[in-house]
N, CA, C and O atoms as a GROMACS GRO file, in nm:
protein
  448
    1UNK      N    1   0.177   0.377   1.423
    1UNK     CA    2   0.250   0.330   1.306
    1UNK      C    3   0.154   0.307   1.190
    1UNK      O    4   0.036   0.284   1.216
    2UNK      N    5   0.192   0.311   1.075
    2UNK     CA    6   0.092   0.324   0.925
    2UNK      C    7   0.211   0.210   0.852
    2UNK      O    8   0.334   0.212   0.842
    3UNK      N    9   0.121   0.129   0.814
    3UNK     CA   10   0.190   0.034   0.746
    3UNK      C   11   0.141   0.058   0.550
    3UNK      O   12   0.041   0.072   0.480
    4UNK      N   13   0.268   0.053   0.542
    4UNK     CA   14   0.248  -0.002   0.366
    4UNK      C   15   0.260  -0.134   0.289
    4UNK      O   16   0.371  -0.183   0.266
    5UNK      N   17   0.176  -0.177   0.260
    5UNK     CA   18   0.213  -0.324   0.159
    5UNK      C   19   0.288  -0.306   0.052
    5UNK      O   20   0.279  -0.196  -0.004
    6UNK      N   21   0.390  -0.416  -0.006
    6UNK     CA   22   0.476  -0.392  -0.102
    6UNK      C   23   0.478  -0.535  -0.180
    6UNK      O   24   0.499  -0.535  -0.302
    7UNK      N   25   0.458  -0.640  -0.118
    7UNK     CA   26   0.475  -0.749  -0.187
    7UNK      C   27   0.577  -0.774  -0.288
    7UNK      O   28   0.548  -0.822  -0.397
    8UNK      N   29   0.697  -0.742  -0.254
    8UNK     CA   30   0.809  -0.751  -0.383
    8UNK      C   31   0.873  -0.846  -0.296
    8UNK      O   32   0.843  -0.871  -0.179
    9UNK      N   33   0.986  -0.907  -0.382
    9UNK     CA   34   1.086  -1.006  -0.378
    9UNK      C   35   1.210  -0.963  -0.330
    9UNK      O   36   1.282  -0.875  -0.376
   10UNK      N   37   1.227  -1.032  -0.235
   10UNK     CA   38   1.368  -0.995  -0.149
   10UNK      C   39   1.464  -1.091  -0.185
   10UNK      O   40   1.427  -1.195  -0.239
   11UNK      N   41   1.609  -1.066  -0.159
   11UNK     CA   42   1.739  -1.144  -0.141
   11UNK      C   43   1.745  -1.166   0.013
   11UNK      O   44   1.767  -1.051   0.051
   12UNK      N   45   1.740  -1.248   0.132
   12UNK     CA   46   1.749  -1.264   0.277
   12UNK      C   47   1.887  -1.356   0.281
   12UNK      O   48   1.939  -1.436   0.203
   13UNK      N   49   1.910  -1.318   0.375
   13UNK     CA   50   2.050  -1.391   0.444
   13UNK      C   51   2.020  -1.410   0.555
   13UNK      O   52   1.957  -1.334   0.630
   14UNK      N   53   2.068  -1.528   0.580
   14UNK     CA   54   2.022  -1.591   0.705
   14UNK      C   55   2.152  -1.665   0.782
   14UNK      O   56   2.256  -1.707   0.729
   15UNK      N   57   2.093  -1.667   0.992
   15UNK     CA   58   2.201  -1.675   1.022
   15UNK      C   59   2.231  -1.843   1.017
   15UNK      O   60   2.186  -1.894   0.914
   16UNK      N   61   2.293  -1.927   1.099
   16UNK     CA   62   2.324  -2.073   1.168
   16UNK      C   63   2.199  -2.095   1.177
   16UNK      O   64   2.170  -2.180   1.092
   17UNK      N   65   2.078  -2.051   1.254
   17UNK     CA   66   1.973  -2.108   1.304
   17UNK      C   67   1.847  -2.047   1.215
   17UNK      O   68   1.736  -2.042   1.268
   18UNK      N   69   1.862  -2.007   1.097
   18UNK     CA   70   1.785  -1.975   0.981
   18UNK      C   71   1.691  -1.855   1.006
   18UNK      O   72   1.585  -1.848   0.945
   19UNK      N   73   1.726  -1.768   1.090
   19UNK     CA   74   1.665  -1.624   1.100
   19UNK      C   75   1.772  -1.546   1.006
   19UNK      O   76   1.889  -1.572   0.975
   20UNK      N   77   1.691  -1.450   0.974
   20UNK     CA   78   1.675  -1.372   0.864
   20UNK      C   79   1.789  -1.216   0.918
   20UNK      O   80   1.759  -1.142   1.012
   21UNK      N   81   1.901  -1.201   0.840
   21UNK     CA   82   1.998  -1.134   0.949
   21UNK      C   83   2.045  -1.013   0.850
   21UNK      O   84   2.137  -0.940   0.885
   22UNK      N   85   1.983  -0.996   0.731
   22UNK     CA   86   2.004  -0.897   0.621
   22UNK      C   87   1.918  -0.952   0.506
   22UNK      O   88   1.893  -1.071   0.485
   23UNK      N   89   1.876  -0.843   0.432
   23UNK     CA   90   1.796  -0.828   0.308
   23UNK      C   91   1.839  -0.763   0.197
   23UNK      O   92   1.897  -0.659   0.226
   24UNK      N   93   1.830  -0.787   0.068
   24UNK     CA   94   1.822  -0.709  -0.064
   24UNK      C   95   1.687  -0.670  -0.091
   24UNK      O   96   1.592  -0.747  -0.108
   25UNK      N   97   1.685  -0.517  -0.094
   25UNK     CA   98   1.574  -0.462  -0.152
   25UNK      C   99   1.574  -0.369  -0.270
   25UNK      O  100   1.667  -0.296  -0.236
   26UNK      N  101   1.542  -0.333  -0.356
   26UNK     CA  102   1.557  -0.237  -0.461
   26UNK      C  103   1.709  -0.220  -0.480
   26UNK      O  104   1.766  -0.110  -0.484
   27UNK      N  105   1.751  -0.303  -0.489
   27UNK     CA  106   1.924  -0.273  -0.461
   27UNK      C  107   1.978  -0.263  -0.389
   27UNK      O  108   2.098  -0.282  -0.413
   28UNK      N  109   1.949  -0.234  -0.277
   28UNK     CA  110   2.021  -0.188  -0.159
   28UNK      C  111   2.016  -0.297  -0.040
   28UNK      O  112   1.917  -0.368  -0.020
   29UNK      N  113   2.140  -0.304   0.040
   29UNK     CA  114   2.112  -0.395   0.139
   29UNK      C  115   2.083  -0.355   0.288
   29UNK      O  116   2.140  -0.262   0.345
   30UNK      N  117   2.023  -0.406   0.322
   30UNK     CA  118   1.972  -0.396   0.503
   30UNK      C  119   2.090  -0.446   0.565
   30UNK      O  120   2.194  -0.501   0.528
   31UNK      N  121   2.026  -0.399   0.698
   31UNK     CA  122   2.140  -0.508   0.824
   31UNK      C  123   1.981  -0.526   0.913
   31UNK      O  124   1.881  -0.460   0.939
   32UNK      N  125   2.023  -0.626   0.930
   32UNK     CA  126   1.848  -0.630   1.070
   32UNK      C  127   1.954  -0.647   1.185
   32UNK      O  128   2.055  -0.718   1.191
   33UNK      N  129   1.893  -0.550   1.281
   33UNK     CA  130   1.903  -0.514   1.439
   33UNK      C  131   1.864  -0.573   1.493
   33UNK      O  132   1.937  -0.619   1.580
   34UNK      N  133   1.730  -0.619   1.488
   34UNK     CA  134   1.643  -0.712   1.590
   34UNK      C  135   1.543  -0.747   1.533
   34UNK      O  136   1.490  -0.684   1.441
   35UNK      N  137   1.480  -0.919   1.607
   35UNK     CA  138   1.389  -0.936   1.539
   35UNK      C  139   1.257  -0.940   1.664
   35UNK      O  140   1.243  -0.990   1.776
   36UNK      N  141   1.177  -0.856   1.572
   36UNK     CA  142   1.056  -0.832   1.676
   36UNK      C  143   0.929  -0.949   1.683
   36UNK      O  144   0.832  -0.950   1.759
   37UNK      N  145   0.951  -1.007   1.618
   37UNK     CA  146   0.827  -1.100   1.635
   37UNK      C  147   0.852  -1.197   1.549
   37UNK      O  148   0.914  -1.163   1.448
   38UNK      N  149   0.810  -1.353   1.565
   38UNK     CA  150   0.775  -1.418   1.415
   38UNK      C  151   0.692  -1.524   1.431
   38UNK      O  152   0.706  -1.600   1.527
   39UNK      N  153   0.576  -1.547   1.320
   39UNK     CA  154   0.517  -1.665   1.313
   39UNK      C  155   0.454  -1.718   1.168
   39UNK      O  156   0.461  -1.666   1.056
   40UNK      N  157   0.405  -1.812   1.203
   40UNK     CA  158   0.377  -1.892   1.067
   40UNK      C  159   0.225  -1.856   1.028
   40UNK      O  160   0.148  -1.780   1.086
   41UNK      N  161   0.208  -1.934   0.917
   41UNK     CA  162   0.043  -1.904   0.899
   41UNK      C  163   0.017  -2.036   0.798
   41UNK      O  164   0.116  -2.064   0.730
   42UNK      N  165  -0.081  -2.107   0.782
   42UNK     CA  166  -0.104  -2.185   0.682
   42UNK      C  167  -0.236  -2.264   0.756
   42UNK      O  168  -0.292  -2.237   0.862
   43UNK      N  169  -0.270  -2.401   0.632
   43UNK     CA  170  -0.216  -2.387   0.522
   43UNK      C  171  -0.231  -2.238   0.439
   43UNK      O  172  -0.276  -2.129   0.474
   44UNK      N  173  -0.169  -2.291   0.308
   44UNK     CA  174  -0.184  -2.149   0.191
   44UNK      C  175  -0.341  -2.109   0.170
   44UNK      O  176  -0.413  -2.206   0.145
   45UNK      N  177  -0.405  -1.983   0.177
   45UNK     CA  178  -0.509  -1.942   0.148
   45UNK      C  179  -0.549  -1.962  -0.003
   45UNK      O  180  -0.656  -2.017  -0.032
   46UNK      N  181  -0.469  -1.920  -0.091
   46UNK     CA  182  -0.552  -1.913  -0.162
   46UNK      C  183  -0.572  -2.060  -0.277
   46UNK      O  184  -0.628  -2.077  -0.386
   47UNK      N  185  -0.490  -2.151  -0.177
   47UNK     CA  186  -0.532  -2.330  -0.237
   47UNK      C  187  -0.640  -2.340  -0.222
   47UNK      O  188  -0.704  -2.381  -0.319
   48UNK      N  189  -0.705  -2.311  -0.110
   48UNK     CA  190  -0.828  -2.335  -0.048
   48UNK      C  191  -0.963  -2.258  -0.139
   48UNK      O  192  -1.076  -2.304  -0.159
   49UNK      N  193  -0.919  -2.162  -0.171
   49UNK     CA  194  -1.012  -2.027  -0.269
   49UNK      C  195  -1.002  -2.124  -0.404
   49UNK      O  196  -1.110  -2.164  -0.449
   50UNK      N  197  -0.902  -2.157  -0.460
   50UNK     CA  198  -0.887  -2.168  -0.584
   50UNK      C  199  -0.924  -2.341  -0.604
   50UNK      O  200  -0.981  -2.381  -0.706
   51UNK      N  201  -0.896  -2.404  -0.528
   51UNK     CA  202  -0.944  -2.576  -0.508
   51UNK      C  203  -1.065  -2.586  -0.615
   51UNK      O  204  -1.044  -2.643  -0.721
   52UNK      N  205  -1.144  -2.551  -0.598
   52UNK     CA  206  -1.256  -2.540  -0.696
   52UNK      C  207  -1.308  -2.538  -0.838
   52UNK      O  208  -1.402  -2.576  -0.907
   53UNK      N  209  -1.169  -2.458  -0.842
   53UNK     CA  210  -1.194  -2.375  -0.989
   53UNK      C  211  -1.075  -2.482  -1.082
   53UNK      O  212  -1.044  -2.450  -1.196
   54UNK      N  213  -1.027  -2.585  -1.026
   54UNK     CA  214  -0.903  -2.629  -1.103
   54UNK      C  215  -0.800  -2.532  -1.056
   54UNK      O  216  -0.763  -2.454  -1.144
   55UNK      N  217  -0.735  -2.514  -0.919
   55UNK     CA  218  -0.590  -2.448  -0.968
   55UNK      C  219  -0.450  -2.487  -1.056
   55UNK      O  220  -0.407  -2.586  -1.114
   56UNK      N  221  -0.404  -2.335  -1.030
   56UNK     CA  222  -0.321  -2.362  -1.181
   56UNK      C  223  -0.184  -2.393  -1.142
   56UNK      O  224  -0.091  -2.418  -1.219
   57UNK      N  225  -0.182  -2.388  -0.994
   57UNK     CA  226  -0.014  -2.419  -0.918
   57UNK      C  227   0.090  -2.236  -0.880
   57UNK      O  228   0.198  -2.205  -0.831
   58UNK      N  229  -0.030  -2.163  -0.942
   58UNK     CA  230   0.038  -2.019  -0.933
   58UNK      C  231   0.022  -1.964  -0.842
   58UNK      O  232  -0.081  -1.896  -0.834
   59UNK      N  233   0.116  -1.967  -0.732
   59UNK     CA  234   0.037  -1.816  -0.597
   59UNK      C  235   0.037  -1.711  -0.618
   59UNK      O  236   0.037  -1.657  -0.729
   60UNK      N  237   0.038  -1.648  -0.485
   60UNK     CA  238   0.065  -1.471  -0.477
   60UNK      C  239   0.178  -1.424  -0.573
   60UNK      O  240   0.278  -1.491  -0.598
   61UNK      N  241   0.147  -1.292  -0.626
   61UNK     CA  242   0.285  -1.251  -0.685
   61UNK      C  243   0.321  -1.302  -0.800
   61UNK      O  244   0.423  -1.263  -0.858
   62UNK      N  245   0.231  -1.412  -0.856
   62UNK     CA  246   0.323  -1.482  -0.969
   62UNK      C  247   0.413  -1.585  -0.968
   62UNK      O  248   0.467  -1.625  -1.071
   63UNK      N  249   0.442  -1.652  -0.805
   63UNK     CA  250   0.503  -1.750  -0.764
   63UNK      C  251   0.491  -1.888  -0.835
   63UNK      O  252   0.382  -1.907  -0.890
   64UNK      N  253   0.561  -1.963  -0.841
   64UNK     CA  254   0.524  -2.085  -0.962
   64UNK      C  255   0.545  -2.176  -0.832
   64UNK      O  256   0.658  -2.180  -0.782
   65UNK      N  257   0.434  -2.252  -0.772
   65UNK     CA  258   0.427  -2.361  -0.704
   65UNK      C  259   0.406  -2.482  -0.734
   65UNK      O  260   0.291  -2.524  -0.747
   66UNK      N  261   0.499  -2.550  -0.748
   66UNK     CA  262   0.485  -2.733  -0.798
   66UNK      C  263   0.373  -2.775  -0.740
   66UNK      O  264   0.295  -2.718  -0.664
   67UNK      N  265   0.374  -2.904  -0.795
   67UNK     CA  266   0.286  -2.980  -0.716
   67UNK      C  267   0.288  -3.042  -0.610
   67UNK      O  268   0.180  -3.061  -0.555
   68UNK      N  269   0.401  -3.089  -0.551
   68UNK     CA  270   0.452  -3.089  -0.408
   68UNK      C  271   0.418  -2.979  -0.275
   68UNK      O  272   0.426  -3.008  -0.155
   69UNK      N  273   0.377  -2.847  -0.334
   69UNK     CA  274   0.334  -2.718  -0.250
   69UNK      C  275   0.211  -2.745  -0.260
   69UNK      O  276   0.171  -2.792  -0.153
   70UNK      N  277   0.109  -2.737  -0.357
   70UNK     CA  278  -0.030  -2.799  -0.366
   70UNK      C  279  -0.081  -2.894  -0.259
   70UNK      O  280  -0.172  -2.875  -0.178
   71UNK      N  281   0.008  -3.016  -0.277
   71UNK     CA  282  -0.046  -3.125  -0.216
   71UNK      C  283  -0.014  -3.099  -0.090
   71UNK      O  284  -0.100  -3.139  -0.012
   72UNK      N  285   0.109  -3.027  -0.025
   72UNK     CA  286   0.159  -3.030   0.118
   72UNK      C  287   0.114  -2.955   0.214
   72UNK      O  288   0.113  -2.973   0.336
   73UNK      N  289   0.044  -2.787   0.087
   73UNK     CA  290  -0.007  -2.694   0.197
   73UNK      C  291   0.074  -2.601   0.216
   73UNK      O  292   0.027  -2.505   0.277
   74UNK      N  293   0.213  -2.594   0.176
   74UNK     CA  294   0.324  -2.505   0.233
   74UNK      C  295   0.295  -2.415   0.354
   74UNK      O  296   0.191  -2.351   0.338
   75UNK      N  297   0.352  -2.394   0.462
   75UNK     CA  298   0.340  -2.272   0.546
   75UNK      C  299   0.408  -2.133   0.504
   75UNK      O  300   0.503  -2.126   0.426
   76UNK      N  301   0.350  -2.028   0.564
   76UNK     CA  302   0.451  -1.929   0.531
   76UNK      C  303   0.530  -1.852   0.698
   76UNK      O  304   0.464  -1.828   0.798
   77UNK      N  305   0.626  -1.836   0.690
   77UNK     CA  306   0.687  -1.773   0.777
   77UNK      C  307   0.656  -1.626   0.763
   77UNK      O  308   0.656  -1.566   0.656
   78UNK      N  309   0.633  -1.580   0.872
   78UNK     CA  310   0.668  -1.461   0.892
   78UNK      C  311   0.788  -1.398   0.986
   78UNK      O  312   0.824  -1.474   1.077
   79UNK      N  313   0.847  -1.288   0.980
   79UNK     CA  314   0.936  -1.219   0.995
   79UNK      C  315   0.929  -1.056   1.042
   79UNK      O  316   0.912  -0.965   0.960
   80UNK      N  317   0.942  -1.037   1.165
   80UNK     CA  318   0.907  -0.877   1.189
   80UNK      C  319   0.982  -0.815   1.227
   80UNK      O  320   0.986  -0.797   1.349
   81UNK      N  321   1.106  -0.734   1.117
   81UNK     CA  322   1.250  -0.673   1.211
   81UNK      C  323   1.222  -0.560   1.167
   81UNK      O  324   1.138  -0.506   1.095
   82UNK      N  325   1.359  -0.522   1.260
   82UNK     CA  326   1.406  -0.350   1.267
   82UNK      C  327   1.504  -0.369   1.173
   82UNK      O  328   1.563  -0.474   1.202
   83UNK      N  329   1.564  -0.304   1.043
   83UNK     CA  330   1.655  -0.311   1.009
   83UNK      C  331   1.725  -0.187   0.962
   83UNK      O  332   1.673  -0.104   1.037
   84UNK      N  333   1.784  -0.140   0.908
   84UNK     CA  334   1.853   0.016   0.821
   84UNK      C  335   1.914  -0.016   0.698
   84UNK      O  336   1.928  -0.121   0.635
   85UNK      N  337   1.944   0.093   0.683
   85UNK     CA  338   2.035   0.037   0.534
   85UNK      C  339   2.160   0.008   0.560
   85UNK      O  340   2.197   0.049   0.670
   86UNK      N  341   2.247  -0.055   0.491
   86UNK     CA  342   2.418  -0.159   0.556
   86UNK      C  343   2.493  -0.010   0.535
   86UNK      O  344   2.560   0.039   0.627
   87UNK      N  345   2.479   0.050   0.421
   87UNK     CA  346   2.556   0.133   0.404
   87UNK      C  347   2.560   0.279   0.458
   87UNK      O  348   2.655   0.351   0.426
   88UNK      N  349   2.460   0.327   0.539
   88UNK     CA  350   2.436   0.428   0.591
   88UNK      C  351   2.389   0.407   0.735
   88UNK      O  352   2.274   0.374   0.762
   89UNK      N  353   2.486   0.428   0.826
   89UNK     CA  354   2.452   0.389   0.947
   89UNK      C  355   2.368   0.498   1.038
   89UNK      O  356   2.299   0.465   1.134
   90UNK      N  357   2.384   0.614   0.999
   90UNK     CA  358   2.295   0.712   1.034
   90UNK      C  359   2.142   0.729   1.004
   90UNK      O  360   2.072   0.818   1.052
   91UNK      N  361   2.105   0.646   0.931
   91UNK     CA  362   1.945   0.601   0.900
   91UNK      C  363   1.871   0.567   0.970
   91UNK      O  364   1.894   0.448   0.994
   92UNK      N  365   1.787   0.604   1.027
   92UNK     CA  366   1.713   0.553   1.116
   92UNK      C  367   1.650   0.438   1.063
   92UNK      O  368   1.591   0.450   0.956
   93UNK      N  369   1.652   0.327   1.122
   93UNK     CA  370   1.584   0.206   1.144
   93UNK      C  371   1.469   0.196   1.056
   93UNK      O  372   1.421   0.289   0.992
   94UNK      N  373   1.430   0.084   1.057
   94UNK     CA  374   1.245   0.089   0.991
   94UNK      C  375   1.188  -0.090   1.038
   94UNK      O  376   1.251  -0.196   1.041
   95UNK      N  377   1.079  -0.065   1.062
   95UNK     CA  378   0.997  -0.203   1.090
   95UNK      C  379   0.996  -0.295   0.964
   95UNK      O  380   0.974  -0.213   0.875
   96UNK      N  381   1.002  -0.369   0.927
   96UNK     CA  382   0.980  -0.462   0.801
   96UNK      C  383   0.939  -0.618   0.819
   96UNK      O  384   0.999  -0.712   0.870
   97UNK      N  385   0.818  -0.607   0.760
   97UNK     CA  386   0.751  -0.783   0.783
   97UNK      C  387   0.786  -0.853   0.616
   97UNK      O  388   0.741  -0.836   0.503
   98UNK      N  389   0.910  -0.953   0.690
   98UNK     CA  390   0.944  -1.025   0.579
   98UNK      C  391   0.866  -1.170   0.542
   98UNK      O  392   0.840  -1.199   0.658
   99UNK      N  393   0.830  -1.243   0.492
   99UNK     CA  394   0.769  -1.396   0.460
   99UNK      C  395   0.836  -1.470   0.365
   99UNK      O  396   0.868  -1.436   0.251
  100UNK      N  397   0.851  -1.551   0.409
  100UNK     CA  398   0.893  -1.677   0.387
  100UNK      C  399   0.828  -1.762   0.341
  100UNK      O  400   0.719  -1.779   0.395
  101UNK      N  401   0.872  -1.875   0.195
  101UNK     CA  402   0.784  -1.993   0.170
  101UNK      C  403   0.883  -2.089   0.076
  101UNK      O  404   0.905  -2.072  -0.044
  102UNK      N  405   0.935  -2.193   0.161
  102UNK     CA  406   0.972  -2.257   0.060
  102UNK      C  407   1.148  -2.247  -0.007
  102UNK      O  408   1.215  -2.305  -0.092
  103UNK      N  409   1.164  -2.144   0.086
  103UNK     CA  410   1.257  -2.070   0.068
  103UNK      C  411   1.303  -1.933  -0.049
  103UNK      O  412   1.408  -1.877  -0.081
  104UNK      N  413   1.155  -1.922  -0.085
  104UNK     CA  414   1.137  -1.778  -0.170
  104UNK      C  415   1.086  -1.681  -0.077
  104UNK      O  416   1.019  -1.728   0.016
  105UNK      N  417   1.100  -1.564  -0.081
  105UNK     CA  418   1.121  -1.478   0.037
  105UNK      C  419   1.029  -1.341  -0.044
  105UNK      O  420   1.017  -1.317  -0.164
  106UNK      N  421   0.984  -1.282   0.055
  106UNK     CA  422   0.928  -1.179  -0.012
  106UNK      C  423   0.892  -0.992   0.081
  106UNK      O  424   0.858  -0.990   0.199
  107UNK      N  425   0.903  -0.910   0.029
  107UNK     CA  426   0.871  -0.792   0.180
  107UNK      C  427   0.753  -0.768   0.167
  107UNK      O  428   0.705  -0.728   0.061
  108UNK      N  429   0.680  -0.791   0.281
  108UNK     CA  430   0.550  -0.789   0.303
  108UNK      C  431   0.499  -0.672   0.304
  108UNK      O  432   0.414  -0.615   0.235
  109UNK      N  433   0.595  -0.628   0.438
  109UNK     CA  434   0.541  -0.468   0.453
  109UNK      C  435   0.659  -0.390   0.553
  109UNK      O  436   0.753  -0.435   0.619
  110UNK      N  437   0.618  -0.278   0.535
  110UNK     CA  438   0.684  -0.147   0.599
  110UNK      C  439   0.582  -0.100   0.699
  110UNK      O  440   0.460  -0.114   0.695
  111UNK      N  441   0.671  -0.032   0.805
  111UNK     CA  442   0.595   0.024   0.911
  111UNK      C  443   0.655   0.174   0.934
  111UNK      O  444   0.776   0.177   0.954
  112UNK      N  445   0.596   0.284   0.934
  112UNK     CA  446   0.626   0.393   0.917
  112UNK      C  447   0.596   0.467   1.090
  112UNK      O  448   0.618   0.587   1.111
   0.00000   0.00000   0.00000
C-alpha cells in the first residue's frame, strides 16, 4: 500500500458511541464499512516545538487553538477506515486515516 497525505478538513458523522460512520470530502460523501484501527497521540507536538518561541495558539493547517488547548495539551484521535463513496456503490473501497481534535476533524491520509 502507498499512502498519500492530504491534510484537508472533513465533515464526520458519528455514531451513539462517537466513532466516525461517514465523511464529507471534496463534496462528496463516504459511508465507512469498517473501522480498522484507532488511537490517540499527544500531547500536541508542535506546543512542545513552538513553547519557546512564544506560541501563537495556531496549529497544523491553520487551526485556531484557544488557550484552553495550549494549557490542556489536547489529544488527537486517530481513525483508520475502509470507506467508498455513499453514492456509488460499485467503487471500490479505500483506506482513510481520519484525526480528530477537539472535535475538528481532518483527512490525514489515503491508502492506495
Amino acid at each position: 500500500m502507498v499512502k498519500r497525505l492530504t491534510h484537508e478538513p472533513v465533515t464526520v458523522w458519528v455514531d451513539a458511541h462517537d466513532r466516525p460512520c461517514g465523511f464529507r470530502w471534496r463534496g462528496r460523501g463516504y459511508l465507512i464499512r469498517e473501522i480498522l484501527t484507532s488511537w490517540q497521540e499527544g500531547p500536541i507536538w508542535w506546543r512542545e516545538c513552538d513553547a519557546g518561541a512564544g506560541w501563537s495558539g495556531v496549529g497544523p493547517f491553520g487551526a485556531d487553538l484557544g488557550a484552553a488547548d495550549m494549557v490542556s495539551g489536547a489529544d488527537h484521535r486517530f481513525w483508520r477506515v475502509v470507506a467508498r463513496l455513499q453514492q456509488r456503490s460499485t467503487t471500490p473501497a479505500g483506506v482513510y486515516d481520519l484525526v480528530e481534535m477537539q472535535r475538528c476533524w481532518w483527512l490525514s491520509r489515503l491508502w492506495d
